[in-house]
N, C-alpha and C positions, 0 to 999 in steps of 0.2 A: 269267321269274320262277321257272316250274319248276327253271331248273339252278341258279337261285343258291341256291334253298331246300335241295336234293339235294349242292349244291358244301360249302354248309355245315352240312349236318346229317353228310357225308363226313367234314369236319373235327373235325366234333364226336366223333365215334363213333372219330378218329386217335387226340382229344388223349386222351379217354376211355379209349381200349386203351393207349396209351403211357402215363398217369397210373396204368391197373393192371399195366404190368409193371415200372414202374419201385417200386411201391409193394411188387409182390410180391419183387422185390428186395430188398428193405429190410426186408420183414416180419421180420426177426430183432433190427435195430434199434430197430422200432416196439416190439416184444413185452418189450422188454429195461426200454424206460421206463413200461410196463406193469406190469409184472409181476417185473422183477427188480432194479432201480435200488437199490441200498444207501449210493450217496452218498460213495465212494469217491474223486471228483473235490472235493470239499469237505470232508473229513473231516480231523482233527486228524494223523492219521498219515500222510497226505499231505505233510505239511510236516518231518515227523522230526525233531518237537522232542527234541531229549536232555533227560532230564528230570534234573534235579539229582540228585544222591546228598549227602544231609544227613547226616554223622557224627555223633554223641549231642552233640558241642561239639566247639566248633572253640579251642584254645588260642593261637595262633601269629597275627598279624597277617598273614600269608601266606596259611595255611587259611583264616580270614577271608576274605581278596578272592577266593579259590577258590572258596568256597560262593556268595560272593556277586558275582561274575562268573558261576556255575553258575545261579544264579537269574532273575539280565538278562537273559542271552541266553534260557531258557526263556519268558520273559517275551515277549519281541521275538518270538519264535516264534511264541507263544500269541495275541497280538497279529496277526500276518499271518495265520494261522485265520480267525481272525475278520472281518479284513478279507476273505479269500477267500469268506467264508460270504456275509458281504454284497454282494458283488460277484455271486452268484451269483442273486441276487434283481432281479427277481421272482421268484416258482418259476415253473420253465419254462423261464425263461431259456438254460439249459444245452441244451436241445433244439435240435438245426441247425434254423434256420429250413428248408432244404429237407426235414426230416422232416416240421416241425410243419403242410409243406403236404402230405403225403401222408396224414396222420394225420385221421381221422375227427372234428369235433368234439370229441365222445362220448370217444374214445380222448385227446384231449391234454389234457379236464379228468380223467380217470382218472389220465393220467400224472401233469398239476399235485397230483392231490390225494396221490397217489404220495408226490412228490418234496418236499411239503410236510410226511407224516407223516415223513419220511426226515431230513430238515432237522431237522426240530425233535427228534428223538434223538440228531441230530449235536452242534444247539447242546448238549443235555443232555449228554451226554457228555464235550464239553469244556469247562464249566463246572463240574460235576464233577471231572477234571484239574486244573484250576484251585484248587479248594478244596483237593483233597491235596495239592499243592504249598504251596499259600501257609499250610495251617497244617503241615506239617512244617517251614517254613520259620519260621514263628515258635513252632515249639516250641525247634528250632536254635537258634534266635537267644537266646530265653528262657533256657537253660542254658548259650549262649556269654556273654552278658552279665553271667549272677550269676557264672561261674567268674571272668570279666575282675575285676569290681566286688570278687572275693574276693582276687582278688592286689593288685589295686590297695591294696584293704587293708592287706591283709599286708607291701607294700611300704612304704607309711606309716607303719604301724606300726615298721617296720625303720627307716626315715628318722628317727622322732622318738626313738627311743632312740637312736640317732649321735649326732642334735642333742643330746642330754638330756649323753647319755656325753660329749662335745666341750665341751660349758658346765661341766660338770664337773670338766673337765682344767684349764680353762681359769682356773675358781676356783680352783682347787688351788694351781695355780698364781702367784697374784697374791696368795698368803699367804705 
């Protein structure tokens, strides 16, 4: 009974030195979601949305689909973020299971809570993005619509003096 007690306290005391040098291994990775995690794996500039470029208006049916092809795809972009963010949840998640097993309790609720304030600056930040995009985008839109609606006008207005000038001719004519 002695050697088995001795066989496995032997084993105890391997797994024990092998779980501290594999840990001290790693202590640069542990420290990292500790202490320096800024959430770079999840962040909006990981994905390298090209952000649109909105000219004061856009005159041209062309510039149009420009801006507004510039816009979707930003969108689609801004869209996988987010889908990334959440995929990344629970917090912690991101942590190799084989770190989260060398990591102290203590040390992988530090990291959660880490990676949680980290998160929630991340989402901040690109919902922010978000907002200046979508209202430069409807400021764009706002001054491409009254210029459109201003020619359209002026087009009409050109069209019903032809018509006016044409009825005109046309009377003149049949006297």
């Amino acid at each position: 009974m002695k050697r088995i007690t001795l066989a496995l306290l032997a084993m105890a005391c391997l797994s024990n030195a092998w779980a501290d040098g594999a840990r001290a291994a790693r202590q640069a990775e542990i420290d990292f979601y500790l202490s320096q995690y800024e959430g770079s794996d999840v962040g909006l500039e990981k994905f390298h949305c090209a952000r649109p470029v909105f000219p004061e208006l856009s005159r041209t049916k062309a510039e149009i689909e420009k801006v507004g092809q510039s816009v979707d795809a930003w969108l689609a972009c801004y869209n996988r973020f987010v889908q990334g963010l959440n995929d990344s949840l629970p917090v912690g998640k991101g942590i190799p299971a084989e770190l989260q097993a060398l990591m102290t309790p203590a040390e992988l609720a530090q990291a959660k809570q880490r990676m949680g304030r980290v998160y929630q600056v991340v989402s901040e930040e690109g919902e922010e993005a978000l907002k200046a995009v979508l209202a430069a985008s409807a400021s764009w839109k706002e001054k491409t619509d009254a210029y459109v609606n201003a020619e359209a006008a002026k087009l009409s207005t050109v069209k019903n003096h032809q018509d006016t000038a044409e009825r005109m001719r046309i009377l003149k004519g049949k006297q």
